[in-house]
C-alpha positions as CSV (number, residue, x, y, z in Angstrom):
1,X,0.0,0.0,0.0
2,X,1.3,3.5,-1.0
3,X,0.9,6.6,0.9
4,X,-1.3,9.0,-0.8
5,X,-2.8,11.4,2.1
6,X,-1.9,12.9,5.1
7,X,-5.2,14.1,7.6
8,X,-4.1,16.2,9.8
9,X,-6.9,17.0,12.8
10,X,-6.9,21.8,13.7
11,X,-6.7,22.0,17.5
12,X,-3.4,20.5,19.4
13,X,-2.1,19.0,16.4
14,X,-1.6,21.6,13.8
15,X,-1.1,24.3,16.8
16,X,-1.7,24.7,20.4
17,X,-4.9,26.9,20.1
18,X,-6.9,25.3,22.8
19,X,-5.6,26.6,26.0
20,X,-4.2,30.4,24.3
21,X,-7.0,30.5,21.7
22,X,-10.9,29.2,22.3
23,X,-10.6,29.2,25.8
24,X,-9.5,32.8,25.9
25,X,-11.8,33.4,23.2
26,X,-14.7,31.8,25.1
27,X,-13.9,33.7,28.1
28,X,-14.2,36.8,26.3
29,X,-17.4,36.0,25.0
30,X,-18.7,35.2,28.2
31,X,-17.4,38.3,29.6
32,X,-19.3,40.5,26.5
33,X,-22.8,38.8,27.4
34,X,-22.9,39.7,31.0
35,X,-21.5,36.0,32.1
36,X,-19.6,35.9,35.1
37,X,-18.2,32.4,34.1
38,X,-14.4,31.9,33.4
39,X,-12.9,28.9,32.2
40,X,-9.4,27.8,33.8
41,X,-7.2,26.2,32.2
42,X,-8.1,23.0,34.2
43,X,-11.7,23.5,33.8
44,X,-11.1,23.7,30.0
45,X,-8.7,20.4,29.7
46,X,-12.2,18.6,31.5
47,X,-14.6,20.5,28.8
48,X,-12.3,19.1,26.0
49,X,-13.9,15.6,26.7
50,X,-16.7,17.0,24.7
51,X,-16.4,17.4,21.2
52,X,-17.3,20.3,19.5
53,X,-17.4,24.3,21.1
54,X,-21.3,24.0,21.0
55,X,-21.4,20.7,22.7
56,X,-18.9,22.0,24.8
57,X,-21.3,24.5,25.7
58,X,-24.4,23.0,26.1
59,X,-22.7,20.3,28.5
60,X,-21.2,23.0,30.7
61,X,-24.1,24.6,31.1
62,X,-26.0,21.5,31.9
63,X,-23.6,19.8,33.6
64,X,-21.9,23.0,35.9
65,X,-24.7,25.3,36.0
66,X,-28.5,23.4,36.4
67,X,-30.2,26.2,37.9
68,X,-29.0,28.5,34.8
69,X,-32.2,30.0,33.5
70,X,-32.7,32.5,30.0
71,X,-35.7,33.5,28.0
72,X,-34.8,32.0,24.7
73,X,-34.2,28.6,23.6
74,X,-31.0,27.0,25.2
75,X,-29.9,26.1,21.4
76,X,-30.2,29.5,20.0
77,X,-28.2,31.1,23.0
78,X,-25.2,28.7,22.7
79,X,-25.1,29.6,19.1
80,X,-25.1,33.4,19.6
81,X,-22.4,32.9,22.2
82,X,-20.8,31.0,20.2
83,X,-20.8,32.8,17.0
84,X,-19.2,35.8,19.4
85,X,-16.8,33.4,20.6
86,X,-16.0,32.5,17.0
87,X,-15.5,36.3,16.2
88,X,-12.8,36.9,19.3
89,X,-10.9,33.7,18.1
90,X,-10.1,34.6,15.1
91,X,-9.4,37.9,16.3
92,X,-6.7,36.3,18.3
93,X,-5.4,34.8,15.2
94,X,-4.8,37.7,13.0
95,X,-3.0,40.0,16.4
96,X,-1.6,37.6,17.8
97,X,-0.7,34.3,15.1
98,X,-0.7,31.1,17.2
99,X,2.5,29.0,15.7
100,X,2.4,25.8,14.6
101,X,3.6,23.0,16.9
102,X,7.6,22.0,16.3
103,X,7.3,19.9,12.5
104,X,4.5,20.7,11.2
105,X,5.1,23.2,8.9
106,X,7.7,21.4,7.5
107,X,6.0,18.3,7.2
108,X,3.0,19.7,5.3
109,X,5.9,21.6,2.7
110,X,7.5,17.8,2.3
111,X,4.2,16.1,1.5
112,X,2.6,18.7,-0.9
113,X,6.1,19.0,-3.0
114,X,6.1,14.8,-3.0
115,X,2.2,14.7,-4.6
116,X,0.9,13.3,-1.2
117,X,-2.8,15.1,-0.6
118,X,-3.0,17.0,2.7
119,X,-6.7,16.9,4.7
120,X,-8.3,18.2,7.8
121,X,-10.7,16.5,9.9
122,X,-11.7,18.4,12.9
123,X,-14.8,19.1,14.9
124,X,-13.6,23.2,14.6
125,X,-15.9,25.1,12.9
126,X,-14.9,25.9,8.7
127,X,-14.3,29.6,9.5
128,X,-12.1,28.7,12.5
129,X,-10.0,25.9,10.5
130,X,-9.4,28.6,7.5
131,X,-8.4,31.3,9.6
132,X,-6.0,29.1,11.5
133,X,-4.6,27.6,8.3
134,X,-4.3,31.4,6.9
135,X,-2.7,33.3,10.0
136,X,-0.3,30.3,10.7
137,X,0.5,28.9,6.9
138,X,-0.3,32.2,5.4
139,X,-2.7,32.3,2.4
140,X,-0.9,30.5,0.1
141,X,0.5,27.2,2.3
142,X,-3.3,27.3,3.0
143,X,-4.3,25.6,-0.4
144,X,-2.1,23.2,0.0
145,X,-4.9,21.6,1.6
146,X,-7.5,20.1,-0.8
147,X,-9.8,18.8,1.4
148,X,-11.4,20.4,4.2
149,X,-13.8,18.5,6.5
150,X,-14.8,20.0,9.5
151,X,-17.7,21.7,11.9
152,X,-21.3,20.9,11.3
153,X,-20.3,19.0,8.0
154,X,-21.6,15.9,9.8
155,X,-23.7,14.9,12.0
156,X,-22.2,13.3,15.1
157,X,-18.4,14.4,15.9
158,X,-15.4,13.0,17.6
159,X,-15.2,10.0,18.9
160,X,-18.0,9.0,15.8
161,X,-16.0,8.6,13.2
162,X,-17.9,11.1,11.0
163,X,-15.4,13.3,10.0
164,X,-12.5,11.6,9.0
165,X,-15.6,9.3,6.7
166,X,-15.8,12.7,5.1
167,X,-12.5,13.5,4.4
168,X,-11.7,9.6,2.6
169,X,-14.5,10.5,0.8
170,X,-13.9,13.9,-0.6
171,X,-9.8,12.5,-0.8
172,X,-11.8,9.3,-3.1
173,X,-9.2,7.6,-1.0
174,X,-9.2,4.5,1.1
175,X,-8.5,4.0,4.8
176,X,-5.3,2.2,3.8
177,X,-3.8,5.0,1.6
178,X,-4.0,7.7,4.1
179,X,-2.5,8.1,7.6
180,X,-4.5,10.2,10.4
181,X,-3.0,12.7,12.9
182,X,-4.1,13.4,15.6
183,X,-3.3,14.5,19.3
184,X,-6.4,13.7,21.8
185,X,-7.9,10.2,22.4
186,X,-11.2,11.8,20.7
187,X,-9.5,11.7,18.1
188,X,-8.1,8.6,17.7
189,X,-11.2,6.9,18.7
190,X,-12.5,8.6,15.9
191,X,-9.6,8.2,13.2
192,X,-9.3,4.1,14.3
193,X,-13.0,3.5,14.2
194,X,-12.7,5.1,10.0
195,X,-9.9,2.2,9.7
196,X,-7.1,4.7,9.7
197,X,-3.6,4.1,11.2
198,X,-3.2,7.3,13.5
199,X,0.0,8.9,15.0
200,X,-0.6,10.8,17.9
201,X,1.7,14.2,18.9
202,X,0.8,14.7,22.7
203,X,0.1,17.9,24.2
204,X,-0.5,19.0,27.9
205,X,-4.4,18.4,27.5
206,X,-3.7,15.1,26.1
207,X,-0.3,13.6,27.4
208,X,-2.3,11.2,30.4
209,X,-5.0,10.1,28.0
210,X,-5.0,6.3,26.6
211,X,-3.2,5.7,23.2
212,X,-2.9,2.2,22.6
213,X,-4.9,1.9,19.5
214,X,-2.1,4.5,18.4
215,X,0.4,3.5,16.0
216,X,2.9,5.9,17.2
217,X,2.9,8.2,20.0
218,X,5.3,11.2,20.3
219,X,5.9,14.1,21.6
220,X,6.0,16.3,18.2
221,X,6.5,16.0,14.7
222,X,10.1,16.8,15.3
223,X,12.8,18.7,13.8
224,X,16.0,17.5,12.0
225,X,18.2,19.0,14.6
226,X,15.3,18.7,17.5
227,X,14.2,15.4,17.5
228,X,11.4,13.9,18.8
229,X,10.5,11.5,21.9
230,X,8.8,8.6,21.3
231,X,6.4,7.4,23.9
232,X,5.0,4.0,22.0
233,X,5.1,2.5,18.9
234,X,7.8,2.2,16.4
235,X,9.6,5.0,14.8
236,X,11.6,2.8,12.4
237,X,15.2,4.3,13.6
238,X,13.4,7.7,12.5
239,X,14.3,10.9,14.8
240,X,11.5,13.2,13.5
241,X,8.4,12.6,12.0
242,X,8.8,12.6,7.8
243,X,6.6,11.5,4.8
244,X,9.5,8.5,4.3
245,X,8.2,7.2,8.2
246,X,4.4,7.8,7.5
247,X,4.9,5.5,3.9
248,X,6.4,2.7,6.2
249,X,3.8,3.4,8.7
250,X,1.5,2.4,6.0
251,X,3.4,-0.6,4.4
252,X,3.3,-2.1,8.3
């Protein structure tokens, strides 16, 4: 079997937005309806066991805050909160550009200039992914993603492996062909269950959750002259993550 497509899931893997970029961004949203909630960083690594920033929502609210009362409908309030939220992120993005995690960018240049098709699956919203993709990549970089399958494009998101159905079927790719990656549990849940081989890059949200359905486990993509650790799985004698690696991933 030959490599043909890297999916790449937005939040943790591509760049460390969660914890400097929706949670601030949900803060300030909260903050701009009259909300005295604020969400810790602790509080925010326990929300990120829902998928989804409207999910998210709706559980917190349910979940943290029963006796919360409004006079509209519960979905049409997360919605405008969350469009607001929506607005501050990316807001964030354009003053202050969240870089991408150690490899990535580097990665991405290697597997567009060797014909290998570059996805996204994530449970981020279309707008979010793009302006991520545009502030970090810049414009350009951007494109070199063909296929874009994200937010409401489905209906049940990670752990159902919705998404990543999507993106094999806009690729017109098979499971085998394409290698997922990915950095929560979610995710690979989600990625394995679509019959993709998944490597997961760990972050601080992430790094205690269970990855043993992971091919490889790391803690980045690494660099040439930074390499990577590897925390399971076989890197092949690799010491950073490259498209040679992800084809014998795939041939395994």
């Amino acid at each position: 079997m030959t490599l043909k497509a890297l999916i790449f899931d937005v939040d943790g893997t591509l760049a460390q937005t969660e914890k400097h970029g929706h949670r601030v961004a949900f803060n300030l949203a909260f903050q701009k309806a009259g909300l005295s909630w604020q969400w810790d960083i602790d509080l925010y690594g326990d929300l990120l066991e829902i998928g989804g920033g409207k999910e998210r929502l709706k559980h917190y609210i349910t979940h943290y805050l029963p006796e919360f009362t409004i006079n509209e409908p519960l979905d049409q309030f997360i919605l405008s909160l969350h469009r607001q939220k929506s607005i501050y992120y990316r807001q964030l993005l354009v003053n202050n550009a969240i870089p991408l995690r150690l490899g990535v960018k580097r990665l991405i240049t290697e597997a567009y200039n060797q014909n290998i098709k570059l996805a996204i699956a994530s449970t981020a919203s279309l707008e979010n992914v793009k302006a991520l993709l545009d502030t970090s990549l810049g414009e350009e970089m951007s494109k070199y993603f063909e296929v874009i399958a994200a937010g409401d494009m489905v209906k049940n998101k990670k752990p159902a492996a919705d998404i990543y159905l999507l993106a094999l079927e806009k690729l017109n790719l098979s499971s085998g062909e394409c290698l997922a990656i990915e950095d929560t549990n979610q995710g690979l849940i989600a990625a394995t269950q679509a019959g993709l081989k998944t490597v997961i890059t760990i972050n601080d949200y992430s790094k205690n959750q269970n990855f043993d359905d992971a091919f490889l486990v790391l803690n980045s993509l690494g660099e040439p002259d930074l390499f990577f650790q590897v925390i399971k799985g076989n890197n092949y004698y690799h010491d950073y993550f490259n498209i040679e690696l992800a084809q014998k991933i795939i041939e395994s």
